[in-house]
N, C-alpha and C positions, 0 to 999 in steps of 0.2 A: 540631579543625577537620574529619579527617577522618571521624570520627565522624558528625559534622553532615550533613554533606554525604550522607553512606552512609544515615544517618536521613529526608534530605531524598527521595533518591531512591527509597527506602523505598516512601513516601509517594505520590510521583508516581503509582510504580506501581498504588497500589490505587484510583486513578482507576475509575471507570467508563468501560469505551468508546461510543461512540455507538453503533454497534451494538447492542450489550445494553440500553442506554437505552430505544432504539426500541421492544424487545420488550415491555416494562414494559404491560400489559393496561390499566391508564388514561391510561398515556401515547399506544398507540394511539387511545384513545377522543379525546384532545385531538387528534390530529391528523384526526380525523374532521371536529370544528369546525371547527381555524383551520385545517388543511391543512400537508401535511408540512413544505413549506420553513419556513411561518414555527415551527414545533416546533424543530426543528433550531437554526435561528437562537437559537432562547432557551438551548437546550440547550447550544450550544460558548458563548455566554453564560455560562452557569453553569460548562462548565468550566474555561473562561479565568481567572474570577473565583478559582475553587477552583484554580490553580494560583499565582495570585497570593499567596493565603491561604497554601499551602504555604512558599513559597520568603521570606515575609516573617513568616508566625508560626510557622511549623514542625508544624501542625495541618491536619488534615481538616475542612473544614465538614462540620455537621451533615447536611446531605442524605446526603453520599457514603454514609455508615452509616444510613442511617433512610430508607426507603423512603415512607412516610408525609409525609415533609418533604420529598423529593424531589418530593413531587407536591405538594403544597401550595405549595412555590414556583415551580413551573414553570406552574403554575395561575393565581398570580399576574401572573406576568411575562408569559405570553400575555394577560389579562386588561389589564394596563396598557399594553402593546405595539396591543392593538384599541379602547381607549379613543378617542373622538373628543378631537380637540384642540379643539373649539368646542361643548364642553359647555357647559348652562348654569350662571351662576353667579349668587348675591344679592348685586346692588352697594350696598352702602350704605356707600359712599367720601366720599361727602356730592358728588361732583358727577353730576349725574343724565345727562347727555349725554358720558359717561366716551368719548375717543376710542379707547383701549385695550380697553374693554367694548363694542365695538360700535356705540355711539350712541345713536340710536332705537331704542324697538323699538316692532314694529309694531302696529296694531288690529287685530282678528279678523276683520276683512273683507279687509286685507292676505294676512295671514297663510293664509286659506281661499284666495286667488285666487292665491297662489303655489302651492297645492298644487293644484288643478285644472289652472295650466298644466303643470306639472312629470308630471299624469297621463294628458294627455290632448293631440293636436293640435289645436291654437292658428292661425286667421286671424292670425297674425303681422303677413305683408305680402300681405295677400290682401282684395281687395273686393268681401264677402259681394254687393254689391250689384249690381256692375257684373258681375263674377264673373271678375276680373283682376289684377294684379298691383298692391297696393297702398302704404304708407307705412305704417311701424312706428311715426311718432311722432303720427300724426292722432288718434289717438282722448285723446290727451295732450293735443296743441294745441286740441280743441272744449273740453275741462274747464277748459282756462287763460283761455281765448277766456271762457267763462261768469264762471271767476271774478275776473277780473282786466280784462276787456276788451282784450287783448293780441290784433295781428293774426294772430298763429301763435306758437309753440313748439319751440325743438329742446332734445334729450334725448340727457344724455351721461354718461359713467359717475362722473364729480364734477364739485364747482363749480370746479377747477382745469382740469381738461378744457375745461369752457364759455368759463372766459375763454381761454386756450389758442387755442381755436375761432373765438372772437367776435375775437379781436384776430387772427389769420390771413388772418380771411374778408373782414374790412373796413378794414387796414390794410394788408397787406402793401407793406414799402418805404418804408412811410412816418413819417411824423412823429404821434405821439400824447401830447399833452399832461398832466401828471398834477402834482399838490398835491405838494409835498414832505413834506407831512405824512399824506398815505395812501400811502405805500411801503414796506406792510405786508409781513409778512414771517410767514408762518404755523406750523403743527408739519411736521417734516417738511421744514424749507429752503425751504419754496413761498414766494420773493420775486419780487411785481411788477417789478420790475427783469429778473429771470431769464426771469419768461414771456415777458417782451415781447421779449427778443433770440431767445427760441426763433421766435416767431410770427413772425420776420421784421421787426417794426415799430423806428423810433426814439424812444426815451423823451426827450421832452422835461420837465424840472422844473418847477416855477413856485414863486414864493412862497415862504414859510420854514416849518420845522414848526410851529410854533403859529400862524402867520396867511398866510392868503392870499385875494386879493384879486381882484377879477373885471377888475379891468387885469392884472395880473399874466398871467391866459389870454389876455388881448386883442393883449399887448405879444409871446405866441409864439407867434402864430400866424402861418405863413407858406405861400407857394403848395404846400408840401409836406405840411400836415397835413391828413390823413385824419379826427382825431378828438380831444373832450379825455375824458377819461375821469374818472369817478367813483370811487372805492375806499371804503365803506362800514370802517370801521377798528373792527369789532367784536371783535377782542381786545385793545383796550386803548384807553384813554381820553388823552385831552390835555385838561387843563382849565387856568383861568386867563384873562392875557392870549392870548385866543385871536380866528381869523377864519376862517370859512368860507363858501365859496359855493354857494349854493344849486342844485339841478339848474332849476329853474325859470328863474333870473338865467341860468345857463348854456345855457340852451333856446334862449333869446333871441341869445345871442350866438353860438351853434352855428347857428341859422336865418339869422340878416345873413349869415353867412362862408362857409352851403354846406356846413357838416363833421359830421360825425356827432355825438352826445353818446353815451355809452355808460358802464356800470353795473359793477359788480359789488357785489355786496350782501351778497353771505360765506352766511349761515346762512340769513337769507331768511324772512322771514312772513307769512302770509296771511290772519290775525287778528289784530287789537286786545290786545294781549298786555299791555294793563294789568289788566286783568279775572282774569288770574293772580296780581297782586301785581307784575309785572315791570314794567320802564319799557318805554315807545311804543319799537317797532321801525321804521324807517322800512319799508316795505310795495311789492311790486313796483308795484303796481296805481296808489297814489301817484306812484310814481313817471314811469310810462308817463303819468299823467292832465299828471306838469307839464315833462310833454314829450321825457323820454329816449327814444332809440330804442332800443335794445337792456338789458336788465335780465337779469344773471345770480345764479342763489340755487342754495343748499345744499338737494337733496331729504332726508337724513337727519340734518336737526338740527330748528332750528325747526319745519319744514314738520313734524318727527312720520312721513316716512318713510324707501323705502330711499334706499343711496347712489348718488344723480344729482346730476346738475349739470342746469338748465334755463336756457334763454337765449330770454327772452319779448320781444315788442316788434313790430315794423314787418315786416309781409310778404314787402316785397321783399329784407332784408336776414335775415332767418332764410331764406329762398330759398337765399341765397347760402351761407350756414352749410351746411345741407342738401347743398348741391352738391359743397362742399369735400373733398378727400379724405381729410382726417385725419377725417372728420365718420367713415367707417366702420370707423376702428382705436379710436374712443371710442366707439361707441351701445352702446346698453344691448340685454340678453337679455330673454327674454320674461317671467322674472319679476321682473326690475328694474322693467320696464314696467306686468306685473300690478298686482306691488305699490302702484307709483306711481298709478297710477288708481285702486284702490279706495282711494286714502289722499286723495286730488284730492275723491275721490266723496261724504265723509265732510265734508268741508269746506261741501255744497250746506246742511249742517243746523249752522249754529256752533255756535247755543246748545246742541247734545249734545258739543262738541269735548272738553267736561273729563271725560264719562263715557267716550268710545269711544277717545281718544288717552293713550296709557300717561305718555306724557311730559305733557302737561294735565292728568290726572289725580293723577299726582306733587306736580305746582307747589303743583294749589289744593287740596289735602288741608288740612284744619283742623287748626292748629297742638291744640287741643285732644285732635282723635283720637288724632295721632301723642305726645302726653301718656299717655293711657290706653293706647293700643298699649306703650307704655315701661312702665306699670306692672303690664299683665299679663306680660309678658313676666319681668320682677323676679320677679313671683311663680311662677311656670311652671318657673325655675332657683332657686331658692333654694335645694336641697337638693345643687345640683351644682357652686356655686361653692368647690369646695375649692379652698385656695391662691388663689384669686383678692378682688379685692376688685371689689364692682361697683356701679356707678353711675347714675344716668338725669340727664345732663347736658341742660341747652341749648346749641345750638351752631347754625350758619348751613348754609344749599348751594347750592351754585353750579348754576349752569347747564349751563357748561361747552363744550365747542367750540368757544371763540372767541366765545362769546354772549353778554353781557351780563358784562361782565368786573367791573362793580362794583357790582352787585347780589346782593344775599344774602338768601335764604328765611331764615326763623325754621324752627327745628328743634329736635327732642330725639334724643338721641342714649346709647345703651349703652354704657358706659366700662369698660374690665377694665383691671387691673393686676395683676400677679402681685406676692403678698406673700411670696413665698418667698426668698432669695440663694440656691437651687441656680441655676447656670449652664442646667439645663435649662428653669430656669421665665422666664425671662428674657423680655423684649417681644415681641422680634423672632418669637423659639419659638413664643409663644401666636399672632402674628400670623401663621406657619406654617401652623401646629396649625389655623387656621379656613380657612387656603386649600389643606389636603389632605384636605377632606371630599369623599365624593363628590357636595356640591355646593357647593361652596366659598363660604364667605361671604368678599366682600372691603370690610374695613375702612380705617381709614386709621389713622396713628401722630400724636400728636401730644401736648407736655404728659405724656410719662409715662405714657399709653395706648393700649390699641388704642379709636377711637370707631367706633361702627354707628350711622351714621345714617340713622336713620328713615323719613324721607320718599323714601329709595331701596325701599320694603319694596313687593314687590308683589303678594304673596299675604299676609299675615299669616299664615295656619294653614302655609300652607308654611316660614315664616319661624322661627315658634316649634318648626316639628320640629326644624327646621335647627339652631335653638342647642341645643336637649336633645343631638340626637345629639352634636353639637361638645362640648360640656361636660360629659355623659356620658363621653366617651373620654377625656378632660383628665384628668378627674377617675381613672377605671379604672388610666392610667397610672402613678398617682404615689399611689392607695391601696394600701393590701396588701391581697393578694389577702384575706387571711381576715378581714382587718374589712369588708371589700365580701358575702362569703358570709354572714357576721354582717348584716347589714344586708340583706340578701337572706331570710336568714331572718325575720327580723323583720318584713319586711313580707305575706309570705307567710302569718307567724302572726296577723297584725292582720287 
């Protein structure tokens, strides 16, 4: 034992010091990049590590002895230490509005007008015209104003925010009536129940979860209600013996009583979304025509861009929103805003919506193409599915976001299984193995495979590098090295 110990301590000793470390002539050079502290940082990193290694295996890491290795890993480790964490990655999860992945992503008219604002100052809240102090959301409220005929627009940083907002600005204290069967409950805890006690208001129920009845709102309304409210229940369905009331029936009886009607619409669309293959979304613009006053929607789902909340409707009552003061702990920044207008602007031309919007372009892809996309792809790996077995499945995609919960795209989809029983080839590993590329494909599990589906793909030549490289390394791991240099030659001599 005492041996061990005198061995162990040995050991410690032949540590490198940080000192000495520093001097190391490409280790200076690295601290020239990333700068000393974070060197440093990586470096009592590594020898934290290598002390651990000591006192648990009774060994030196390689580094401490091999100066080559020493830089090569610390090379590393600076290198994954500067990595952005909001790299991009290829979803083909099979749901295309992934909330984990972002959401939307945007059109190249988005995309360009976030980078001019981010380069240059920006008439934010300034009136090129009057040449005075302006509103951040007018140039928002005229595109809504066009496309929807709404009398203004306010603009907040999600759809949670907006109802948040709308139920503050227009209830406070009071009584707000709601279906028992829209007390939706979103990702994230966001339950209408919850907002409503933030904003101040009291939740009145009505009617039973699968039916409710336009006496039902009649029979609760009393001198203390502000408003009845709509909740759009677009992540999930109730079907059957069912009833609901229409925003129109309710117009009507919101106008005898003097009370507000009010929306929330979840994901929100601003085109005919059967022309994708999906079913009819109900539409703000609809909505405003059959008589709601205030309509709240999702800017980074349906809509196709970033994440805002918008609350379209009645003048005098976006006024009030505007005025409120949680309105300036929610607005959005200037490229929230950018964004949002060139993605508003894109909307004045529909019939190009399924070339210029990423997400419309996904949906109506030809189950055919996304066929032949699966089959060249087969061919492109076939030389690198070792250990693997591969597939070109059909299979469905979602939406996703909370959008259209029981609708499903036709799809084809890439199937790997690993045919090997080493515990390194196993599902989860390969499912690994594709999300440690430096551009990480993310697939899904299901049935005994990883699937990649297709209709997420949105370069194809970026997509097909993407599996060589992935199945390329798969493979390098688990051949030996000399039948790989064999094969190397080979092709060399061909």
């Amino acid at each position: 034992m005492t041996q061990a110990i005198d061995s162990s301590n040995a050991l410690f000793r032949l540590l490198p010091a940080m000192d000495s470390l520093l001097k190391i002539s490409q280790v200076m050079s690295f601290i020239d990049r990333y700068g000393k502290p974070q060197v440093k940082a990586q470096l009592t990193q590594m020898l934290t590590a290598a002390r651990s290694v000591i006192a648990k295996q009774g060994t030196l890491p390689a580094w401490c002895c091999d100066e080559a290795v020493l830089v090569s890993e610390l090379e590393q480790l600076l290198e994954n230490a500067g990595r952005h964490s909001l790299s991009p990655v290829i979803n083909l999860s099979g749901t295309v509005l992934h909330t984990n992945l972002g959401r939307s992503q945007m059109c190249e008219s988005a995309i360009s007008a976030v980078t001019d604002v981010m380069r240059h100052p920006v008439p934010l809240e300034f009136d090129m015209g009057a040449g005075k102090r302006g509103h951040r959301d007018s140039r928002i409220s005229e595109l809504v104003h066009e496309l929807t005929g709404a009398e203004a627009c306010c603009v907040v940083n999600n759809n949670a925010a907006a109802v948040l907002l709308m139920l503050a600005s227009v209830a406070p204290g009071k009584e707000v009536i709601v279906s028992r069967g829209e007390l939706v409950e979103i990702g994230g805890a966001f339950r209408i129940p919850d907002i409503m006690a933030q904003a101040g208001c009291k939740l009145v129920e009505v009617g039973c979860t699968n039916r409710t009845h336009l006496k039902d709102y009649a029979g609760a309304i009393t001198e203390n209600t502000a408003a009845i409210m709509k909740v759009h229940t677009s992540n999930y369905h109730i079907a059957g013996f069912t009833k609901s009331v229409s925003e129109a029936e309710l117009a009507g009886l919101c106008r005898d009583n003097g009370i507000g009607l009010i929306s929330d619409l979840g994901s929100g669309a601003l085109t005919e979304l059967s022309r994708f293959g999906l079913a009819s979304e109900p539409m703000p613009q609809q909505m405003l025509s059959d008589g709601v006053d205030l309509v709240s929607f999702s800017g980074d789902k349906l809509l196709g861009g970033p994440q805002a909340g918008l609350v379209v409707g009645k003048k005098a009552l976006i006024d009030k929103l505007q005025s409120h003061p949680l309105k300036r702990a929610l607005r959005c920044d200037k490229m929230v805003l950018s964004a949002l207008e060139a993605t508003l602007l894109e909307y004045r031309r529909p019939e190009q919506l399924d070339t210029v919007m990423p997400i419309f372009r996904k949906l109506s892809r030809p189950l055919g193409e996304l066929q032949k996309l699966g089959q060249r792809l087969m061919l492109s790996c076939e030389d690198l599915q070792f250990g693997l077995q591969v597939t070109l499945e059909t299979c469905h995609t979602q939406v996703g976001s909370g959008s259209q919960p029981d609708v499903l795209l036709e799809s084809v989809a890439l199937c790997f299984t690993p045919n090997s029983d080493s515990p390194q080839d196993s599902l989860t590993s390969l499912e690994r193995h594709f999300k440690q590329q430096n551009i990480p494909v993310i697939g899904r599990l299901g049935a005994g495979k990883l699937w990649l589906d297709l209709r997420g793909s949105d370069d194809d030549t970026e997509l097909a590098a993407a599996l060589y490289t992935c199945l390329s390394s798969w493979r390098e791991a688990r051949v030996p090295s000399s039948a790989l240099e064999s094969d190397r030659q080979g092709e060399v001599a061909a």
